[in-house]
C-alpha positions as CSV (number, residue, x, y, z in Angstrom):
1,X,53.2,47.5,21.3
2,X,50.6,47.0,23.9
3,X,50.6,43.5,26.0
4,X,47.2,42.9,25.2
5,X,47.9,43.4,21.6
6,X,50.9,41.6,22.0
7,X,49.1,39.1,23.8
8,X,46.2,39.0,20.3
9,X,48.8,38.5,17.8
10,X,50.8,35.7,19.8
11,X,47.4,33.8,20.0
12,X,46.3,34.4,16.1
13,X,50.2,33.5,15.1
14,X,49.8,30.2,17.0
15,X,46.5,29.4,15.7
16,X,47.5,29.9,12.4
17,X,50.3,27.3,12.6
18,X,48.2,24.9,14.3
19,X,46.2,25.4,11.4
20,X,48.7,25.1,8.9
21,X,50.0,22.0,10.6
22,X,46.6,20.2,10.3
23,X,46.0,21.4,7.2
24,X,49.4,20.1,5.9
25,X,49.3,16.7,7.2
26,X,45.7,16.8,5.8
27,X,46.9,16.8,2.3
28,X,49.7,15.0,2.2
29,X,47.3,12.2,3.3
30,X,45.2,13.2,-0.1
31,X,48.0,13.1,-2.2
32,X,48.6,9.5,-1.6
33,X,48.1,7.9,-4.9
34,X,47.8,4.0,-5.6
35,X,50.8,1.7,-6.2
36,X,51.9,0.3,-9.1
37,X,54.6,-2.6,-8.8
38,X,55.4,-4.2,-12.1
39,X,56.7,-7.8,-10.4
40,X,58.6,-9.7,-12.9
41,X,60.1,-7.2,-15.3
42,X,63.1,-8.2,-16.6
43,X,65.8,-5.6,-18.1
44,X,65.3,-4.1,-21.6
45,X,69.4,-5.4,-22.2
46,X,67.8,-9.2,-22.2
47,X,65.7,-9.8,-25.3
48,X,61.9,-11.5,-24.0
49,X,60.5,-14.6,-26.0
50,X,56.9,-13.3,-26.9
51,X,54.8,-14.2,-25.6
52,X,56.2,-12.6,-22.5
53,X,55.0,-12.6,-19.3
54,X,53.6,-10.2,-17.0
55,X,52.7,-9.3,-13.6
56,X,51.6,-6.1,-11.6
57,X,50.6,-5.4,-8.9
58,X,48.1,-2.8,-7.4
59,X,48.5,-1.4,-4.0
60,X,46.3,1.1,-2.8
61,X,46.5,4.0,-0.3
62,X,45.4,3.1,3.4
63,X,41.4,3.2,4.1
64,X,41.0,3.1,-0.4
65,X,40.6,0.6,-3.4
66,X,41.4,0.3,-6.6
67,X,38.9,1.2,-9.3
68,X,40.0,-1.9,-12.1
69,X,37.8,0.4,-14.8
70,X,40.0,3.2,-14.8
71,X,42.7,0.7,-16.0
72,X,44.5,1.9,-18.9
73,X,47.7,0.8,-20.8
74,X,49.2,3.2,-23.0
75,X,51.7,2.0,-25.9
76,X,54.3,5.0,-26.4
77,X,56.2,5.8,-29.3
78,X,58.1,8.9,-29.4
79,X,56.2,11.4,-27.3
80,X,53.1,10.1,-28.4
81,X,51.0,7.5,-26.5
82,X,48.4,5.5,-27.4
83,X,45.9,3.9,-25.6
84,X,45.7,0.1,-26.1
85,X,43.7,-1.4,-23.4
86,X,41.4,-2.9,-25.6
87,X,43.7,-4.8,-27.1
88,X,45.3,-6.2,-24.2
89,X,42.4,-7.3,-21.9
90,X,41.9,-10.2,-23.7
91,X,45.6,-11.7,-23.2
92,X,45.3,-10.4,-19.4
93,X,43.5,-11.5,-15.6
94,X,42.2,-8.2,-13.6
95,X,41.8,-8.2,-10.5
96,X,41.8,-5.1,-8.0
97,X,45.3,-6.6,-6.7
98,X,46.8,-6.7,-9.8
99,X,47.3,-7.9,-13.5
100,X,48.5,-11.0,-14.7
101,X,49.0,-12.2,-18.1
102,X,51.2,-12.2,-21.3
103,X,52.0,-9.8,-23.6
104,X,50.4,-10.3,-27.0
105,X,52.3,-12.5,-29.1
106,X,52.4,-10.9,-32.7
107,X,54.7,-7.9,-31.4
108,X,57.2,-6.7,-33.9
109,X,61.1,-7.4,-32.9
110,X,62.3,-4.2,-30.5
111,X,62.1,-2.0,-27.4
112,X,58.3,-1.7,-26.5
113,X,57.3,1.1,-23.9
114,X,53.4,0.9,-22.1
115,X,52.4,2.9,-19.6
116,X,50.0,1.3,-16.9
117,X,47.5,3.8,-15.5
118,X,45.4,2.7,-12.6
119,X,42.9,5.0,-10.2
120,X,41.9,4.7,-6.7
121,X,38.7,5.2,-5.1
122,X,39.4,8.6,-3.9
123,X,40.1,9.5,-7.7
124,X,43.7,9.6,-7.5
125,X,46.1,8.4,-10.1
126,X,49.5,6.6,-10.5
127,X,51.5,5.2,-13.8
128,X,54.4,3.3,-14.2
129,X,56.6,2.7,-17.0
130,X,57.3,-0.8,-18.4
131,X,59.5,-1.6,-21.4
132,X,60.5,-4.6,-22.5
133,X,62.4,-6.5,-25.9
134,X,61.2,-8.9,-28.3
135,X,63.3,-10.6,-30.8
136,X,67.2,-9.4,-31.3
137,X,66.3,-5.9,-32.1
């Protein structure tokens, strides 16, 4: 191989990983979705006293915010999920930090999965599981 060829592909190789480099870090900043901390979640072994409390809160990725109307909560049974919001906003605060509130108090006795879905300003999404007991079930 020639030098100056030599020379051409050495430059185009290194430019190329530059690139790659940038283009890397680029995304991974992207892919930063929002926070959900579920704050006072006790273990699904301890039966709660409906009507349970809750609180979660929202933290969003550096130089974004939370959108509150992309909040969802999705009861799951099985594989299936459904969404409930409706019928929890009125037993719940929100705020972009964060949800407080109880859980509705006419639950039947057992193990009760939602899933909290919340959206930042950049569109991304996060969920997090909660479960928690009511009664001795």
């Amino acid at each position: 191989m020639n030098t100056n060829l030599r020379s051409s592909v050495t430059a185009v190789v290194v430019l190329v990983s530059a690139f790659a480099t940038v283009t890397s870090k680029t995304l991974g900043a992207e892919l930063v979705a929002p926070r959900i901390v579920i704050e006072n979640q006790s273990s699904s072994a301890q039966p709660a006293t409906a009507p349970a409390h809750i609180g979660i809160r929202f933290e969003p990725a550096e130089g974004t915010q939370i959108d509150i109307s992309s909040l969802q909560v999705l009861y799951q049974f099985g594989v299936f999920r459904k969404d409930i919001t409706a019928r929890i906003l009125p037993y719940v605060t929100l705020t972009a930090s964060g949800l407080t509130g109880v859980v509705p108090p006419n639950l039947p006795p057992g193990t009760h999965t939602l899933i909290v879905r919340i959206r930042d300003s950049q569109g991304r999404t996060s969920e997090q599981e909660m479960k928690f007991r009511v009664g001795n079930h």
